[in-house]
N, C-alpha and C positions, 0 to 999 in steps of 0.2 A: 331674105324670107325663108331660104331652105335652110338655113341656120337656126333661124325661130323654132322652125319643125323641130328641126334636130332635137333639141335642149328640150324641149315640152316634150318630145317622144321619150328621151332619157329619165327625165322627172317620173314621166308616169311608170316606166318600167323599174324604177329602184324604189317609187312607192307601194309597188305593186310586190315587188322582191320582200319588202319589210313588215307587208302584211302576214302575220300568222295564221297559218293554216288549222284545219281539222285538228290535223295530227298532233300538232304544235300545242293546239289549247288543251288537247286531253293530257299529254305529257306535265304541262304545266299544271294542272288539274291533282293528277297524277300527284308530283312533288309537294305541292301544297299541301294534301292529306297527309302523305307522309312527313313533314313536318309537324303536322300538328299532332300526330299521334306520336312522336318523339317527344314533342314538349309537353305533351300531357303523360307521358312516362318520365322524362326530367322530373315534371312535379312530383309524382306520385314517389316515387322515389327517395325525391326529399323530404316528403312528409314523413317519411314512416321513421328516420329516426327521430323526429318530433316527436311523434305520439308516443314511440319508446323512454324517449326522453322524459316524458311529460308520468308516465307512467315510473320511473326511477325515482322521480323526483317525489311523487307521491309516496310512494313504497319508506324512504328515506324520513320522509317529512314524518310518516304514520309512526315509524321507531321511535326518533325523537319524543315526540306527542307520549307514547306510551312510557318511553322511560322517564319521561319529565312526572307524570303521574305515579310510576311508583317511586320515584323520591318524594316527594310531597306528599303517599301516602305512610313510608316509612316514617317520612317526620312526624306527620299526624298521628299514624299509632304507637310512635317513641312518645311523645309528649301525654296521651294522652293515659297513657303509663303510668309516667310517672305521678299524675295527678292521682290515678287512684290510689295508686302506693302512700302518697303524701294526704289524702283526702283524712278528714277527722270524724268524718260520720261515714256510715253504712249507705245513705243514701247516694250522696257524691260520690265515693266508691263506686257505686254499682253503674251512676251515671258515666264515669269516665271510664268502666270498662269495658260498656257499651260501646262508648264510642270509639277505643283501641281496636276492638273486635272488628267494628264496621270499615277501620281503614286498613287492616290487613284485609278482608274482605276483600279492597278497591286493589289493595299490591297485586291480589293472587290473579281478578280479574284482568288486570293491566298484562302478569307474568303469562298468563296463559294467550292472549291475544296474541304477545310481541312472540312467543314461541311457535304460535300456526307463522306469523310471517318468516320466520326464521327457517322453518323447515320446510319452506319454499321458494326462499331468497337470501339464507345466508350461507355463511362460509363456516368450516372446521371452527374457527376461533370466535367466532360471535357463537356461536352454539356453546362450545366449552363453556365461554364465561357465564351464558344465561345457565346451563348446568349448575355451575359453583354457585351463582344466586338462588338457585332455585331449592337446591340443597341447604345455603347456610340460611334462606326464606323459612324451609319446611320446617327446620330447626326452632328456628324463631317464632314461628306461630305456636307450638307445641308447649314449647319456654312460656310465652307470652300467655297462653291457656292456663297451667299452672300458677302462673307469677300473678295473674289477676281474678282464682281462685282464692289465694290467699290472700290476697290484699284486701277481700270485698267481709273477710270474716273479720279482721279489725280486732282480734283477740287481743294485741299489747294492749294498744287504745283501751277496751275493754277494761283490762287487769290495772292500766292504771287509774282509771276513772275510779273504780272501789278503792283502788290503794288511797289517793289522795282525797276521796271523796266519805261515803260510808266508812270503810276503815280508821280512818283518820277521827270520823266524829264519835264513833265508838271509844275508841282511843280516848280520847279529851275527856268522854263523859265518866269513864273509868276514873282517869285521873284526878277529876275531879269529885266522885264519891270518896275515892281514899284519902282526900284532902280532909273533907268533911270531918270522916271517922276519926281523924290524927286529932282534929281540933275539938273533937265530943269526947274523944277521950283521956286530955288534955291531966285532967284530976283524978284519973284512977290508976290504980296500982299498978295495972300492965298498960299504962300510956306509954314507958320505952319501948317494951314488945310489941305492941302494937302499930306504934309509927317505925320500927323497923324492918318492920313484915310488911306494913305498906309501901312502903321506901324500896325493896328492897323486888317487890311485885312488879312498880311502876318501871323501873327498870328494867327489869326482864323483858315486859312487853314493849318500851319503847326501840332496846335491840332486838325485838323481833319485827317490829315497824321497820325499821332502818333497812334492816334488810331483803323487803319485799320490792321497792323500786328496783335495787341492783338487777332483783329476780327478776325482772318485766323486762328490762335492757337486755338483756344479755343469752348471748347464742349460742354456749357451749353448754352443751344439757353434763359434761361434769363438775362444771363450776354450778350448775345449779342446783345440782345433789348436792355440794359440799354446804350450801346456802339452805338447803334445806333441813339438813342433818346439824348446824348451829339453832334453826329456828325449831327444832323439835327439844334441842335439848335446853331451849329459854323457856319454853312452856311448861316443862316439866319443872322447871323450879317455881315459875309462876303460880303453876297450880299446886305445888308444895307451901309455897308460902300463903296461898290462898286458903288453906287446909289450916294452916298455920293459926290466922285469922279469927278461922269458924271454933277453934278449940278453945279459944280465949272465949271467956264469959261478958268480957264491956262488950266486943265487937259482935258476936255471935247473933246478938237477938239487934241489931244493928239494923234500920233500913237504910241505911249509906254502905254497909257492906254485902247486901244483897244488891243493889244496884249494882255496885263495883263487881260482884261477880259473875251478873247478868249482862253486863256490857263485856264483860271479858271473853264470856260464852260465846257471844253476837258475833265479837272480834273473829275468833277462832274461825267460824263456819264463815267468815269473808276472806282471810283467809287462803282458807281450802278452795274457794271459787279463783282466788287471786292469782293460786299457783296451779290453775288447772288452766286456767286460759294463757297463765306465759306459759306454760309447757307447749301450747298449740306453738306458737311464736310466729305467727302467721304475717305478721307486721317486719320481723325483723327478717326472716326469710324473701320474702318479698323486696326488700328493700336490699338485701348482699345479691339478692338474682337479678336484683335492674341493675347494680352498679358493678357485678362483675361478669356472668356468662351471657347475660342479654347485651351490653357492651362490643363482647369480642364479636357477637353473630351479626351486631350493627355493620362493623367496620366491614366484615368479611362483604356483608349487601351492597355496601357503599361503594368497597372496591371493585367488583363486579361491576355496578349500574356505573362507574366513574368508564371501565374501559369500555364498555358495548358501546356509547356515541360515537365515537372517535371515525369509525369509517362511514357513517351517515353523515357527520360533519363536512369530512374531507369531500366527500361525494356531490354536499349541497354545494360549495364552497365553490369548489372545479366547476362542475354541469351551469353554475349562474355565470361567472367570472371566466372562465379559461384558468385562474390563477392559481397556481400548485401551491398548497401550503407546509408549513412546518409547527407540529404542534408539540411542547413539552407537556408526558403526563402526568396527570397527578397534579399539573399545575393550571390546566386546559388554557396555555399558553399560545393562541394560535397568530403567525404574521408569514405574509407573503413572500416565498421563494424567489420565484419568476414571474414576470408579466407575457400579458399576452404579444404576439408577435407584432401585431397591428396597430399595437398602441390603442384598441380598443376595448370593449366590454362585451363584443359578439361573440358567443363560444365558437369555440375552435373545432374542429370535426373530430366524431366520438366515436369509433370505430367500438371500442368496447362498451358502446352504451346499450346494446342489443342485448349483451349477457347479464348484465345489472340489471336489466327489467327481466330478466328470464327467471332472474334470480340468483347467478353465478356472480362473485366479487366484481370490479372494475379492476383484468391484470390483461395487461395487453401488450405496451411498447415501454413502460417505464420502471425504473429500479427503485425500490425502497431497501433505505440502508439502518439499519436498526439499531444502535449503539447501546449497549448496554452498561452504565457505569459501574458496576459490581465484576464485570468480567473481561469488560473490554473486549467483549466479542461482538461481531459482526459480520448480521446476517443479510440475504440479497432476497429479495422476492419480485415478480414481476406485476404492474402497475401500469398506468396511463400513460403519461408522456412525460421525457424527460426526466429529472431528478428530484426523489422526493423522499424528505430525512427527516425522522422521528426519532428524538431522543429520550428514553425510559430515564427518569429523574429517580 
């Protein structure tokens, strides 16, 4: 029985020992807050390169978006060029230069957006290159002003619409009054002189026909002096022998040889219209400026808007994947360096993604090695993690 005691006494005093005191539950109290306020610093902590992140990746994505729109509006206002250029009426002209107009319009607004982002989140060399676009841009709108000035005047078009059209029927109706007269004055004494004068006429004017289309083609205003100075001196024997004609007594009181010299008149003052509109040359001007200095200001855009992607790519690429890429330019050749270390898809921790959203490049812990095949030189810049090699084609 005093052993009972014993052991019940024992029990109650080491249940007694294991009860937590006051003191005990404030301490505990104590540590619990401060845990919790660690872990909700843990979070907060982690979020914030989220949102950084999240803000990069927008930033990245906006570039894209915008240089994808100014290629697509270079394309639309190259095409829509050349239609006026190639358009056969004034109407279409004017319609397609309209619409050139309105897609350089969309370039410049695209250039100027991706410019504010740039001069608050890019680096030295994305600025350079949006510079050089923006320059061989200002050029090309300028060109492209001009170049669809004279496309929408259609002066060739014009000149040869009379060449082939009124000129042409003047022409015929001529040649066919002098036909007449050869054949009315068949039986009289000056029927050789007078079908050799008419003979002799219709020539004249047909080498001065002949050489009015050369005139409408063609871009060298000396060759078209020299084309001009042959058709002045056909007319002058024209209208010799047309003199010729009126001194003869069969022809003179002739109404087939007043027609023929009424049509020849007509001809004349078409003409004068014919070589007044190729001298504009507004068709053939237009058409050497789209295929040779509106050309080289393409390329020069093209080149530009080709390298500006390239570190928004990399950036998307990385910040989704972990996965460092390798891109060739020129050929936007991009495949996979290295994988992630985990063998998963989680990114990896961005230590430099805080400057990327500030607006400073992604250069932190990793080398890019630049090879250039014209020099074989190569240079180092500092980058993300690890190893990453872009080769200029």
């Amino acid at each position: 029985m005093p052993l009972r005691r014993q052991i019940v006494s024992a029990r109650a005093q080491v249940g007694s020992a294991m009860r937590p005191g006051v003191r005990d539950l404030l301490w505990m109290a104590t540590g619990a807050i401060l845990l919790l306020l660690l872990a909700l610093l843990v979070v907060d902590f982690e979020k914030v390169p989220d949102r950084s992140a999240q803000l990069a990746l927008a930033l990245a994505a906006k570039r894209l978006e915008l240089l994808n729109q100014m290629r697509f509006g270079l394309a639309a206002a190259s095409e829509a060029e050349k239609s006026a250029v190639l358009a056969l009426t004034d109407e279409d002209s004017r319609t397609f230069a309209d619409q050139a107009r309105a897609a350089d319009a969309t370039v410049e607004r695209a250039r100027a957006d991706l410019a504010a982002l740039l001069h608050t989140g890019g680096d030295q060399h994305e600025v350079a290159l949006l510079e050089q676009f923006s320059q061989a841009f200002a050029e090309l709108r300028q060109l492209d002003d001009d170049l669809l000035g004279l496309a929408v005047k259609n002066s060739n078009l014009k000149a040869a619409g009379l060449t082939y059209g009124p000129a042409a029927v003047a022409l015929r109706e001529m040649s066919d009054a002098l036909d007449r007269l050869v054949t009315a004055s068949a039986a009289s004494p000056d029927s050789g002189r007078v079908a050799t004068l008419a003979l002799s006429a219709e020539v004249g004017v047909l080498r001065i026909y002949a050489l009015l289309a050369p005139h409408v083609a063609e871009e060298s205003d000396q060759k078209m002096d020299e084309m001009e100075a042959a058709m002045a001196r056909e007319d002058q024997f024209v209208w010799r022998d047309l003199d010729g004609l009126a001194a003869l007594p069969t022809s003179a009181s002739s109404a087939d040889f007043a027609t023929a010299a009424a049509r020849y008149a007509r001809f004349g003052e078409l003409e004068q219209q014919i070589l007044s509109l190729s001298r504009e040359n507004t068709n053939v001007r237009s058409t050497t400026l789209s295929l040779s200095r509106k050309r080289n200001l393409m390329l020069l855009c093209q080149d530009a808007l080709t390298a500006l992607p390239e570190r928004a790519i990399f950036f998307l690429a990385y910040a989704e994947t972990g996965v460092e890429f390798q891109v060739r330019r020129r050929g936007v050749i991009a495949y996979p360096t290295t994988s992630p270390r985990d063998g998963s898809r989680h990114r990896r921790s961005r230590p430099w993604i805080d400057s990327t959203a500030a607006g400073g490049p992604p250069t932190a812990a990793r080398t890019t090695r630049t090879r250039c095949a014209s020099t074989s030189s190569v240079t180092s810049t500092s980058t993300p993690a690890g190893t990453h090699r872009s080769r200029a084609g």
